[in-house]
C-alpha positions as CSV (number, residue, x, y, z in Angstrom):
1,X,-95.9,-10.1,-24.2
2,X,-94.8,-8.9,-20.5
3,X,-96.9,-6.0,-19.7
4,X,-93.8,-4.8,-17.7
5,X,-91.8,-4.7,-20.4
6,X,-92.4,-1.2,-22.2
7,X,-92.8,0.6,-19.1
8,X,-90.6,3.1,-18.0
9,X,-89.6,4.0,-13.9
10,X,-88.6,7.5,-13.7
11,X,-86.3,8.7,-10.7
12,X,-88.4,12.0,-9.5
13,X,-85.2,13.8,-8.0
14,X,-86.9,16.3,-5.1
15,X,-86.1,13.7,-2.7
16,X,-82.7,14.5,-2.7
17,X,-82.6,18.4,-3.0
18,X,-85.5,19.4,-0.5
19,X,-87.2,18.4,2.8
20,X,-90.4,17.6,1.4
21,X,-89.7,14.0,1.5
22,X,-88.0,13.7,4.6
23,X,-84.3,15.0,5.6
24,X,-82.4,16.2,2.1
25,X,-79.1,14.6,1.7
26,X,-77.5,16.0,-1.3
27,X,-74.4,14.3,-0.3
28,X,-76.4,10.8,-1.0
29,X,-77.1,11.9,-4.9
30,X,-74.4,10.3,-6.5
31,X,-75.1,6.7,-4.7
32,X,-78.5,7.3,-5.6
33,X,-77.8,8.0,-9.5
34,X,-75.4,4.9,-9.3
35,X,-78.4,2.4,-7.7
36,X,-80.4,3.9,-10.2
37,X,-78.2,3.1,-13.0
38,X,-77.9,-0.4,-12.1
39,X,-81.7,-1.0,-11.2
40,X,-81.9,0.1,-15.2
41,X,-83.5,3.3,-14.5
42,X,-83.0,5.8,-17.4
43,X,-85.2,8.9,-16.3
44,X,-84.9,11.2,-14.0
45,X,-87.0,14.1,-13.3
46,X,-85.5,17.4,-12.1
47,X,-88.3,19.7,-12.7
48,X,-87.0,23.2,-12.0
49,X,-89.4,23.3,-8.4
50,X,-87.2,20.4,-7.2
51,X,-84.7,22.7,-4.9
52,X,-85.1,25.8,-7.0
53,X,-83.0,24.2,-10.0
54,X,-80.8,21.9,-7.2
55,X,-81.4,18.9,-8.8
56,X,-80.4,20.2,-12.5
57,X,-76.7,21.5,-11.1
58,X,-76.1,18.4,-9.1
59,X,-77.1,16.6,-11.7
60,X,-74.9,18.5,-14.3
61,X,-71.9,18.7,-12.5
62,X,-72.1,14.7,-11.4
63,X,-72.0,14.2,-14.9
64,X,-69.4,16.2,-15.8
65,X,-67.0,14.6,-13.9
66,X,-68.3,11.1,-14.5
67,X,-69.0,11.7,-18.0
């Protein structure tokens, strides 16, 4: 068996929402989510300290209107 195969990326979404990781480009979060998507990641972390809850609205409202 792969070793590969169970594992699990998960998408740590801070980059986008603050400038600890460079320049923050909130703009750039729905081609981000999209890569994502097709590079098969499912999860995506949006802990509360990532743009003091940022990253959870963005996130909501991107799938709201993407469903």
């Amino acid at each position: 068996m792969d070793a590969m195969a169970d594992r699990q990326i998960t998408l740590g979404l801070g980059t986008i929402v603050t400038d600890n990781y460079g320049q923050k480009n909130p703009e750039g979060f729905s081609e981000l989510l999209a890569y994502a998507a097709q590079a098969g990641i499912v999860s995506l972390d949006t802990a509360a300290a990532y743009g003091r809850g940022d990253s959870e609205r963005i996130l909501g409202r991107l799938l709201s209107e993407t469903g």
